[in-house]
N, C-alpha and C positions, 0 to 999 in steps of 0.2 A: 504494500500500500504506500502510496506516494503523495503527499504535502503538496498543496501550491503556497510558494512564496509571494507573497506582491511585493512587486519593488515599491520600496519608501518614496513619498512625494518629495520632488526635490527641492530644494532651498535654492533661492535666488541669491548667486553672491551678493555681497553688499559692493556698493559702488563708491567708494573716495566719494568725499562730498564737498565740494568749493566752499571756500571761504574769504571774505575779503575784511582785512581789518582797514576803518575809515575813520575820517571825526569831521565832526562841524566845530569851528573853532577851539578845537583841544577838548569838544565833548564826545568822546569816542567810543566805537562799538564793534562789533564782533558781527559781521554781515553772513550767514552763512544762507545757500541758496539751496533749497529743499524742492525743488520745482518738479525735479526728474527723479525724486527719493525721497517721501517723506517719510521722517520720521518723527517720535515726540519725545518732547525733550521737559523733564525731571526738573526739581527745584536744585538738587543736589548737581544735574547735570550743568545745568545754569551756571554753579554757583564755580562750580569748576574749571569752566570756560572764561569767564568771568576774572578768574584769579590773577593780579599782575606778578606772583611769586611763581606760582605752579604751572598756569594753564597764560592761556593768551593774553589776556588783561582788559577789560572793557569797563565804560560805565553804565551798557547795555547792552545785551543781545538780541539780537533780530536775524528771521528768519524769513525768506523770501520764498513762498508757497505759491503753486499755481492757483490762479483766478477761476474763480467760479461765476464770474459774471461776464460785466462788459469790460470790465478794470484788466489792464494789463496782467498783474500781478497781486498776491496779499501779501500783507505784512503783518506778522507777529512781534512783540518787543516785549524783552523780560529786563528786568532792572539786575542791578549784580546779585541782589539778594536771595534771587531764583523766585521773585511774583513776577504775575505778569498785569502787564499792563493796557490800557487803551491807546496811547499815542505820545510820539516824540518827534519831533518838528524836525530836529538835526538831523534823526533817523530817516525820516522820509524826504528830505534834500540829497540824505547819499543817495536811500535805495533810487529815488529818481533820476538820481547821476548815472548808476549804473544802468537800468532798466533802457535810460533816452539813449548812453554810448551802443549797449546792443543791438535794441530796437533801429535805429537811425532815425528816432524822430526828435521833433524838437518840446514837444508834451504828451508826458505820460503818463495813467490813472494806476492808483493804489488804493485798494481796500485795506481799512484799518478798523480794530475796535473800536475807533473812536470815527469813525467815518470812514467817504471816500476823498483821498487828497489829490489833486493835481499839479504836478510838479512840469515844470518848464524851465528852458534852457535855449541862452542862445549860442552856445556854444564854449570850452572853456569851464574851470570847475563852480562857478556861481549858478546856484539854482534857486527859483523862485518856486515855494510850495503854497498853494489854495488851500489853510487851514478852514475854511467854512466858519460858519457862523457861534461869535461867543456863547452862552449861558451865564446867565444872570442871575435866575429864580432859584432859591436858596434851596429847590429840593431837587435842583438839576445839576448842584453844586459836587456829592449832596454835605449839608448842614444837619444839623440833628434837630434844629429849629427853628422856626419861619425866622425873617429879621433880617434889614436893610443890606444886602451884599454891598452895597458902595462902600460903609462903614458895617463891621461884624460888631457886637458888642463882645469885644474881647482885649481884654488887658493881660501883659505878661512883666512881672520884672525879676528879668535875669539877676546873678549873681552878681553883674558888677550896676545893680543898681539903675538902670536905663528903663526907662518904663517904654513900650512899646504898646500902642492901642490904636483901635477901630482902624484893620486894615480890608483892603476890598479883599472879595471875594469872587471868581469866576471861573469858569470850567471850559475849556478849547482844546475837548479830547481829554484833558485830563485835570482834576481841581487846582487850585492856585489860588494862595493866600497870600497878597501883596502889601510890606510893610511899607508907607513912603517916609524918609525919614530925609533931616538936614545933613546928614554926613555920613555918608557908607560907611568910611575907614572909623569911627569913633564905636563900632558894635561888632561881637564876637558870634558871629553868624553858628559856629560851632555850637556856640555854649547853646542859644535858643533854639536852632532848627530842628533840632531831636522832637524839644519841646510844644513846639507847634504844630509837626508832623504828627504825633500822637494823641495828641489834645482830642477832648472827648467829645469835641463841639464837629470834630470830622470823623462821622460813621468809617468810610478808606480812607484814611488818614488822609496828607495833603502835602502838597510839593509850596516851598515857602520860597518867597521873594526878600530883599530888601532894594527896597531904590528911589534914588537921590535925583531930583528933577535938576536940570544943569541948565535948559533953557526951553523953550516952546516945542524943540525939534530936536533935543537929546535927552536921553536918561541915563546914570551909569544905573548897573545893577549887579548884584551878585543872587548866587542860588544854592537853597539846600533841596536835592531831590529826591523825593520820598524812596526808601529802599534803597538808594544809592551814597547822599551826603551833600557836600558838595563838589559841584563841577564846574571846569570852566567856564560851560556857557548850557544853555538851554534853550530851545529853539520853541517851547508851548510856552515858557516862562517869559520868555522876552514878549510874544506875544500877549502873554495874562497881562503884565505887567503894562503895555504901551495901551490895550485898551483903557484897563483900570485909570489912568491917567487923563484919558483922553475922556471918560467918561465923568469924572470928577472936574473937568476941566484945566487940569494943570498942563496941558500940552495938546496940539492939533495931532489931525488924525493921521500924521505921515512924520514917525519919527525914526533918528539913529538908536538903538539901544545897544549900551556899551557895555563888555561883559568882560570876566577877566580872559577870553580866549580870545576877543576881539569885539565886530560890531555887525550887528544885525539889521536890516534895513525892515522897517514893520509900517505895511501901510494898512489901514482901517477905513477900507473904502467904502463911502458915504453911500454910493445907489445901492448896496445891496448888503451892509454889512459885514460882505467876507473878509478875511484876516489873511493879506496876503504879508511873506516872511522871506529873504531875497539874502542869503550870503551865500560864504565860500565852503566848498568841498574839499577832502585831500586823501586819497589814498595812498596808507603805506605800504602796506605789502598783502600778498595773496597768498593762500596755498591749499592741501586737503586734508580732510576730516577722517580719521579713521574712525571704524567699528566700537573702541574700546572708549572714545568719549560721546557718544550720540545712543538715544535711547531706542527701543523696539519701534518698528514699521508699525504705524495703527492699524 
């Protein structure tokens, strides 16, 4: 008497997975492109990718997934921490840098959690992304309770005694709690940013601002970013930050925002409200992903 064997279903080898490490003004990221191989990726996996000791070093990761619409492509974006997130402005100027060099066009659509973006280019590493329309309404925020977003009622004072109070409040893909203050360099962004990100007044905690109005048509700023700290620059931050402003009235609706990585070109255009965000891109180097840091095919 004689056995039939079946032969075992075969496995698909795995395929190297491109990666490109990027940044928007010295706010950088781990670009790996999942298009032709997806797979999902772990908080642990994240966080390891993420590592500037061990693994590649990033202040986010993002993963470029094929489109299931009319959008070019989608975008994923996890903070170093291994959460994920809705949207990062800087992020979606590279991914659109890379996307416009392959494609050969000169705009190209991205799906994101936090929307779909539009990024343009006229050539060269400067790209212009269509952040869409702010949030205002303190439950789109979200807030844990109704109450003015232009001024939160909320007071903090740090250890070295600096009282900080009623900063706006807005959401452009992702929350943003902006302090405006008379002198960046006189406050320890460190010491409070932990403290505001956590604060019980934001259900997802919150990405925090400070910033210094310089004239009608600049702002410096700096940024603590939720899950991350802080970073050179932030590309939804500059954005939160120049509406806030412009909505208050302490600056028109087309300003420089100066960040420690550089400057952000942020206009706040009148017919229709969208948040368009216009700097430089810069890629440092590429290479591939093995098996041994990337997590199971879903």
């Amino acid at each position: 008497m004689s056995t039939k064997t079946e032969n075992p279903t075969p496995t698909m080898p795995f395929v190297k997975m491109p990666f490109f490490k990027m940044n928007g003004l010295g706010n950088d990221f781990v670009v790996i492109d999942m298009r032709q191989n997806a797979r999902t990726l772990d908080q642990k996996s994240v966080q390891a990718l993420a590592d500037r000791k061990l693994g590649i070093g990033c202040d986010q990761l993002i993963a470029i997934e094929a489109a299931s619409g009319k959008a070019d492509a989608n975008m994923r974006i996890w903070n170093a921490d291994g959460t994920e997130v809705e949207a990062c402005g800087n992020a979606a100027r590279c991914v659109g840098r890379l996307l416009a060099e392959e494609l050969g066009r000169d705009e190209v659509r991205i799906d994101s959690p936090g929307g779909t973006l539009i990024a343009t280019t006229k050539g060269g590493s400067d790209i212009t992304v269509d952040m869409g329309v702010p949030k205002f309404e303190w439950d789109e925020i979200p807030l844990r309770a109704p109450m003015d977003t232009r001024r939160l009622d909320l007071q903090l004072s740090p250890i070295d005694a600096q009282v900080f109070h009623a900063p706006a409040a807005v959401n452009v893909g992702n929350p943003h709690c902006v302090f405006f203050v008379d002198d960046i360099a006189a406050h320890d962004l460190a010491a409070f940013g932990p403290i505001i990100e956590h604060h019980r007044l934001f259900p997802e905690r919150i990405n925090v601002e400070l910033a210094q109005i310089l004239d009608r048509h600049t702002i410096r700023m700096r940024v603590w970013e939720r899950g991350t700290g802080i970073t050179r620059a932030c590309g939804t931050g500059a954005c939160a930050t120049a509406v806030s402003a412009a909505r208050l009235g302490h600056t028109s609706r087309n300003v420089s925002v100066e960040l420690d990585g550089g400057v952000l070109g942020i206009e706040w255009r009148e017919s229709d409200d969208h948040i368009l965000m216009t700097g430089p891109t810069a890629l440092n180097f590429s290479g591939e992903l093995g098996p041994d840091v990337l997590g199971e095919a879903p």
